[in-house]
C-alpha positions, -999 to 999 in steps of 0.1 A, spaced: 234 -208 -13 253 -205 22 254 -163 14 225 -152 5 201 -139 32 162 -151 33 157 -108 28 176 -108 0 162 -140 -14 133 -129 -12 140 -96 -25 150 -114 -54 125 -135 -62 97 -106 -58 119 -86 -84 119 -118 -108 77 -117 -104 75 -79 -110 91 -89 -142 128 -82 -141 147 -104 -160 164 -135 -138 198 -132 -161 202 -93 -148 193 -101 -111 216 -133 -112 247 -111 -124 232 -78 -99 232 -100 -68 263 -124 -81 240 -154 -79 233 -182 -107 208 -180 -131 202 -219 -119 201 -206 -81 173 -187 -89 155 -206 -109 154 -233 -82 146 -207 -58 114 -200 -80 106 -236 -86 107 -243 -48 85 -219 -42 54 -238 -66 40 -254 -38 1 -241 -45 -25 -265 -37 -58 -264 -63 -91 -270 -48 -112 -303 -57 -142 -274 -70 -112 -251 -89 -101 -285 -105 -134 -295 -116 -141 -262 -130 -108 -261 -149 -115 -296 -167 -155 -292 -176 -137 -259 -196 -113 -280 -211 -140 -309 -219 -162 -277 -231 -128 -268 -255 -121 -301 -268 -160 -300 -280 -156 -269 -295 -125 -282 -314 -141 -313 -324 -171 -296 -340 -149 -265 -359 -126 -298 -366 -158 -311 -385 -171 -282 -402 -130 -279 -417 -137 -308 -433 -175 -304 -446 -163 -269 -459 -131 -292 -479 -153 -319 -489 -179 -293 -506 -151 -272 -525 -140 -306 -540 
């Protein structure tokens, strides 16, 4: 938006990750919603290291195990009331 300053962008979109609410800042600063919401999804741009990345999916390998196992006790626990 031609308007809006890179202060005042800026000033919005730290206000937005404080918590205020995007609706209230768009009508505030006479902005769209949609403005800022590309403002925020321009902004994603966060690289994840190769060791973060492994981490992440040996916890989500560990989580799918746990679910498979409580998955299996479910039905050992239904098969026994029957």
């Amino acid at each position: 938006m031609a308007g809006i300053s890179g202060e005042v962008k800026a000033e919005i979109l730290a206000k937005v990750k404080s918590g205020q609410k995007v609706s209230e800042l768009a009508k505030q600063y006479g902005v769209s919603d949609k403005t800022i919401y590309n403002w925020l999804r321009g902004q994603i741009t966060e690289q994840v290291s190769y060791r973060e990345y492994k981490r992440v999916m040996k916890e989500n390998e560990d989580l799918k195990n746990i679910l498979g196992v409580l998955t299996l006790e479910l039905e050992k626990a239904k098969k026994k009331k029957r």
